[in-house]
C-alpha positions as CSV (number, residue, x, y, z in Angstrom):
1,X,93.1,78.7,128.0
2,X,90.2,76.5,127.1
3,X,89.6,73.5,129.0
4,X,89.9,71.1,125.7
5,X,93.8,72.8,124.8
6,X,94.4,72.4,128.4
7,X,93.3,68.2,127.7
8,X,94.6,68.2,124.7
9,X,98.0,69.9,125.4
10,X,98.4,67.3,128.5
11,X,98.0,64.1,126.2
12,X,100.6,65.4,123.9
13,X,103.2,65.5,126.5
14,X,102.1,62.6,127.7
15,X,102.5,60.9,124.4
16,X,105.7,62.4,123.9
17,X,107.0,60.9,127.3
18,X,106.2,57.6,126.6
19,X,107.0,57.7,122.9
20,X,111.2,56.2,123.6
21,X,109.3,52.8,125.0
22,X,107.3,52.6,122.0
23,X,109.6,53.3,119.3
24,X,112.3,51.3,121.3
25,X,110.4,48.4,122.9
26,X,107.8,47.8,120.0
27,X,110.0,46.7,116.9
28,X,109.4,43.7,114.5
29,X,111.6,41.2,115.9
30,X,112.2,38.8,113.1
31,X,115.7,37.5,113.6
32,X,115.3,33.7,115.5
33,X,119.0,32.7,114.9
34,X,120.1,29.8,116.8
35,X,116.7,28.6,117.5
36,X,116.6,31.3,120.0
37,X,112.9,32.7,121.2
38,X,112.4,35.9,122.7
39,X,110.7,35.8,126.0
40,X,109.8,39.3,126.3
41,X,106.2,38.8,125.1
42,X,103.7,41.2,126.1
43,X,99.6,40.3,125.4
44,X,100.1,42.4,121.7
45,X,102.6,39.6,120.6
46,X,101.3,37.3,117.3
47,X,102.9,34.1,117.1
48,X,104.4,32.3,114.0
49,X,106.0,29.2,112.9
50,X,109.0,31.1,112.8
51,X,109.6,34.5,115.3
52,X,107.6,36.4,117.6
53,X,106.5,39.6,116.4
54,X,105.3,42.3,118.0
55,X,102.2,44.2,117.0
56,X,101.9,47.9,117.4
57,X,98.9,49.5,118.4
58,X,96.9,51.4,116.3
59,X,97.4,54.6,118.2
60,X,101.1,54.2,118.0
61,X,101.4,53.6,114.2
62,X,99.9,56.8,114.3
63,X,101.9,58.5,116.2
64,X,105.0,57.2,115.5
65,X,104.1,58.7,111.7
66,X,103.1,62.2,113.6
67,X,106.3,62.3,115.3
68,X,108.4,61.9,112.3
69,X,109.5,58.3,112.7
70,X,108.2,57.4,109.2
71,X,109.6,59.9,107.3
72,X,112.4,57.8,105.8
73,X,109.5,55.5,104.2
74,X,107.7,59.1,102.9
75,X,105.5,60.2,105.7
76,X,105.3,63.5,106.5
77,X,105.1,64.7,110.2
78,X,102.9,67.0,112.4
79,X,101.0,69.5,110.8
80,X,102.4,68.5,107.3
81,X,100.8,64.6,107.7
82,X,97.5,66.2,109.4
83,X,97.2,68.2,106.1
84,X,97.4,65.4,103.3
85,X,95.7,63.5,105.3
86,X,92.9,65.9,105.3
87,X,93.6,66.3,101.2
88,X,93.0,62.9,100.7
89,X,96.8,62.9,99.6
90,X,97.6,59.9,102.8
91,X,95.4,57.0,104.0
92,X,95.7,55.3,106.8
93,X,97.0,52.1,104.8
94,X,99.7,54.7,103.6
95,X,101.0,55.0,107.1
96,X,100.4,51.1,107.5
97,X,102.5,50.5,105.1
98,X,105.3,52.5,105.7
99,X,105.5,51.2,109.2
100,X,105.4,47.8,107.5
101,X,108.9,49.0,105.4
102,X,110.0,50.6,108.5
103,X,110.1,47.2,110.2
104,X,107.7,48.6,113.1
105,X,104.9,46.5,111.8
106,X,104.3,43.1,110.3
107,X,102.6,43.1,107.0
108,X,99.6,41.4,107.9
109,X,98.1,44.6,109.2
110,X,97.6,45.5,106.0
111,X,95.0,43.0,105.2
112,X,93.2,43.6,108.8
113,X,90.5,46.1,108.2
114,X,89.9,46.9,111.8
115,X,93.7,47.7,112.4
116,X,93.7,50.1,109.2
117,X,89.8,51.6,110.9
118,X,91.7,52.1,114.2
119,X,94.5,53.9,112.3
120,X,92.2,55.6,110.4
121,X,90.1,56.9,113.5
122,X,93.6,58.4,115.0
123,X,94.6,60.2,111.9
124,X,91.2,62.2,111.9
125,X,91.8,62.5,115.8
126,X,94.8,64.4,114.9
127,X,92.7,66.4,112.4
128,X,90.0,67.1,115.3
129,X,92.5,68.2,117.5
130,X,93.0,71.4,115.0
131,X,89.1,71.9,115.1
132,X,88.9,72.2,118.5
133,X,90.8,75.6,118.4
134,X,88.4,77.5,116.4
């Protein structure tokens, strides 16, 4: 086995293990009934005059839409997003956005050209990954 699928192989899993904290700990938290706040803030947390949302990671929009946890909003996973990706047929504001109507995002990432780079850089990571094989 080749060093880099040996690397590679062992992030994957690693991703995968960690994945239930990110889907589950990372949601848009937007309900502040009762003037309630919620404390659990963690440093990727925006503030607003209304809620505290939580902002995902670049990485883990991407992921989340490689794992399959976008398809409801029209995101293919796995191979299947790695290839319209590489047909020009998905961007990376494509997968913003349907983490945006998945309510795993706040729609302000949209307009943040280094959030929509990052996401962008892990999209064509997940193309590389297939290069590396040959």
């Amino acid at each position: 086995m080749k060093l880099t699928n040996l690397i590679n192989s062992a992030l994957i899993v690693a991703c995968i293990a960690f994945l239930p904290e990110i889907v589950g700990a990372q949601t848009v938290n937007t309900n502040n009934s009762g003037g309630q706040i919620n404390t659990d803030v963690n440093s990727n947390t925006l503030h607003t005059n209304s809620s505290n949302i939580s902002y995902l990671q670049p990485f883990n929009t991407a992921f989340l839409a490689y794992q399959g946890y976008l398809k409801e909003q029209g995101i293919p996973s796995g191979s299947a997003l790695v290839s319209e990706y590489q047909t020009g047929n998905l961007t990376a504001k494509d997968v913003v956005q349907a983490a945006v109507k998945a309510n795993k995002l706040i729609a302000q990432a949209l307009n943040d050209p280094s959030y929509l780079n990052a996401v962008e850089l892990q999209l064509r990571s997940f193309s590389n990954t297939n290069d590396l094989d040959n």
